[in-house]
Structures are given as structure tokens and as C-alpha cells.
LOFI-585736 format. One record per residue (C-alpha): residue in three letters; x, y, z. Coordinates in steps of 0.2 Angstrom, whole numbers, padded with zeros to 4 digits, always signed. Layout:
<rs>
ALAXYZ;...
</rs>
This chain:
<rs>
UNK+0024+0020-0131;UNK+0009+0017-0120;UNK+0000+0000-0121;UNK-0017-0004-0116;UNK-0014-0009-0100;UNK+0000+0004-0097;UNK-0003+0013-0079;UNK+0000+0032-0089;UNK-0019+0035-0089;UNK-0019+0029-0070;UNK-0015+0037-0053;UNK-0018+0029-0039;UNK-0013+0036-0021;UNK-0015+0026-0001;UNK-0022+0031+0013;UNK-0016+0022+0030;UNK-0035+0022+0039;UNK-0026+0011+0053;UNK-0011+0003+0060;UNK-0012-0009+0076;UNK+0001-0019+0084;UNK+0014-0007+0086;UNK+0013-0007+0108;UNK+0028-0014+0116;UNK+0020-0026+0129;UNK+0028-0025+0145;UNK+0044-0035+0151;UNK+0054-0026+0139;UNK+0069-0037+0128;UNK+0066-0036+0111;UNK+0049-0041+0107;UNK+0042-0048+0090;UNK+0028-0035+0085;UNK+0014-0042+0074;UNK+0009-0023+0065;UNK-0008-0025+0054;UNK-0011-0010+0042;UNK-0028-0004+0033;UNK-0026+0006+0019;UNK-0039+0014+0005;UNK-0030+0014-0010;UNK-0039+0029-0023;UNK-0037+0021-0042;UNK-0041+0036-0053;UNK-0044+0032-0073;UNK-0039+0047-0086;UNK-0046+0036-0102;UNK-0061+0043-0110;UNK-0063+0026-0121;UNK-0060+0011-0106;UNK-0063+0008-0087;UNK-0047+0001-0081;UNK-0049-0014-0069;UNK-0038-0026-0058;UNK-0046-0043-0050;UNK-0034-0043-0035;UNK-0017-0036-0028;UNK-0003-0040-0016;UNK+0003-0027-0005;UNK+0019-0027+0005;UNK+0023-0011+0020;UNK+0041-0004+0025;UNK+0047+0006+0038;UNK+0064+0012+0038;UNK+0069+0001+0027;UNK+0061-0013+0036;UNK+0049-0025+0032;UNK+0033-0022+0044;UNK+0020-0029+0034;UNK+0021-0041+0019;UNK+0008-0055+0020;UNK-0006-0041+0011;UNK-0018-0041-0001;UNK-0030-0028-0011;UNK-0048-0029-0016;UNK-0054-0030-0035;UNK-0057-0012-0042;UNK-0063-0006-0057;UNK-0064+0013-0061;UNK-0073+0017-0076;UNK-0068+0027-0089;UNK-0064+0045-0083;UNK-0070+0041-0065;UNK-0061+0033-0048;UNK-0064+0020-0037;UNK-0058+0016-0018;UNK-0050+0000-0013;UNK-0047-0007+0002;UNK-0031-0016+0006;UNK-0024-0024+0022;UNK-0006-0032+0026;UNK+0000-0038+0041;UNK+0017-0044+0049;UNK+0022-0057+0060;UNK+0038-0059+0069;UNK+0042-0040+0066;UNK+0058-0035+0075;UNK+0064-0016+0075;UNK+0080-0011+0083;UNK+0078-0001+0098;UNK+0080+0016+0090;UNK+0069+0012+0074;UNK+0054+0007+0085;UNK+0056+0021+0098;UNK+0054+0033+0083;UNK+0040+0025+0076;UNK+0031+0026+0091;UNK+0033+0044+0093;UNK+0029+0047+0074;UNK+0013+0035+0077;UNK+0007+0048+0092;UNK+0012+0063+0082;UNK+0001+0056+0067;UNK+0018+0058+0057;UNK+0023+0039+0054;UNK+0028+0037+0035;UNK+0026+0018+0026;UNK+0034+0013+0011;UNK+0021+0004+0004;UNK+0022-0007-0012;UNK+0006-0016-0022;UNK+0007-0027-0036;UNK-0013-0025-0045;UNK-0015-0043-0057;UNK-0028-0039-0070;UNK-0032-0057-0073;UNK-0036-0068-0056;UNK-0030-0084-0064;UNK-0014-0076-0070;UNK-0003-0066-0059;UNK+0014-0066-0071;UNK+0007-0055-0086;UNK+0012-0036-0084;UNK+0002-0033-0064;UNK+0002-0014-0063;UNK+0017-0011-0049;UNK+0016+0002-0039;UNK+0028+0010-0025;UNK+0021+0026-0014;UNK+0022+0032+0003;UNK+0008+0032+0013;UNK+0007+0044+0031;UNK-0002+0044+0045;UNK-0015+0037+0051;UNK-0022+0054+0052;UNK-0037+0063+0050;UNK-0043+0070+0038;UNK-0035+0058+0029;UNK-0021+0063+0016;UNK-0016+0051+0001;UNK+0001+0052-0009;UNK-0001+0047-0027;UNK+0010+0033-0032;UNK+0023+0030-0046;UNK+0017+0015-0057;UNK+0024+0004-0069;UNK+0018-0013-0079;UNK+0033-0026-0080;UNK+0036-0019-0100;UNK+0039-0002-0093;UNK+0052-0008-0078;
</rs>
């Protein structure tokens, strides 16, 4: 059964418009990489009778199962009914350290435009209150690449996990 604050009547899809702090600096070793990440996160509302708004979000970015980016936050958004909105978001790392291989890869995939994130948002309706039902949401989100190509999320309010 859908409840009013259910994500059903939502998509929302990323787009990763930048990534910085990926460059090995010189001296080799294992460095700690401090990787920021810009996204536009695209909120899409289906209802016909109510806009569907969020007052702030947390946002947290994976890559091969690592944590690269987890001290993020999101823009308040508010599609109206039957319309979208776009939202920026931003999350950063600190003290980020791949093994060898992992970060290699990613370069390469970051030259290629073909580096894939896991990316994961919490969206709180309420600013004051962050522990009744945020709309969760997990998505991949490519690139940076132009023209920019977002993947739509699956989202989930903490009655439907």
C-alpha cells in the first residue's frame, strides 16, 4: 500500500557533473586522496493532486565497494505536482585510500569518461526531524561525461525497507 510520503509516485535519477581529487601527487607510496563529487540529482513527481518536497538530504559515494565520498549533503527540492526539479548535491572524502589496482582503474575509467559511483542519498522532508521515513535512495551514477547521462534511482521510505 502506498502512503503519502511513499517514493512510488517519484523518480529521481544523478548526474556526476564533476569529480576532483583523484590525481596521484608525485612521490608515489600510497597516498590519502581527498576526492569531491558534484552531482544534479533530477526529482521527478508523477502525482496529479501534490508536489512532493524534501528540506535537505545526505549523500554518501562508493567505488568498488569503497567509501570515496561520505561527508555529502543535497539541496532542498520541491517538484510540483506532475513536474521535476534539479538538485544539487556534493560529497567529499578525506583520507580516501584505494588499493593499487582499484585506483589505477579508476583513473583510467575517469580518462575514459567511464567511472561508475555508487551513490546513496538520504532526502528528510522535515529539517528539524531527520528519523521519520527520509526517502532512501541507491543509484549508480556515470561519468563525468558530457552530455550528461542520469540513471534513475530505486527508492524506498524506511516503512517500505
Amino acid at each position: 500500500m502506498a502512503t503519502w510520503d511513499s517514493p512510488r509516485h517519484d523518480a529521481y535519477s544523478p548526474a556526476l557533473t564533476a569529480a576532483h581529487g583523484f590525481v596521484q601527487p608525485a612521490g608515489g607510496g600510497a597516498p590519502s586522496l581527498s576526492p569531491e563529487f558534484n552531482f544534479t540529482l533530477y526529482a521527478a513527481n508523477d502525482r496529479l493532486t501534490a508536489g512532493s518536497c524534501f528540506s535537505h538530504g545526505r549523500v554518501a559515494v562508493s567505488y568498488g565497494g569503497v567509501a570515496v565520498g561520505e561527508k555529502g549533503a543535497c539541496r532542498a527540492g520541491a517538484p510540483g505536482r506532475g513536474s521535476t526539479a534539479e538538485v544539487g548535491a556534493a560529497a567529499r572524502g578525506v583520507g580516501v585510500r584505494l588499493p593499487d589496482g582499484l585506483r589505477r582503474r579508476l583513473e583510467t575509467e575517469l580518462r575514459w569518461g567511464a567511472a561508475e559511483f555508487a551513490v546513496e542519498a538520504r532526502l528528510f522532508r522535515d529539517r528539524d526531524e531527520e528519523t521519520h521515513s527520509p526517502v532512501l535512495l541507491w543509484c549508480k551514477a556515470a561519468g563525468p561525461q558530457l552530455p550528461l547521462q542520469p540513471l534513475r534511482c530505486r527508492a524506498f521510505t524506511g516503512s517500505e525497507v
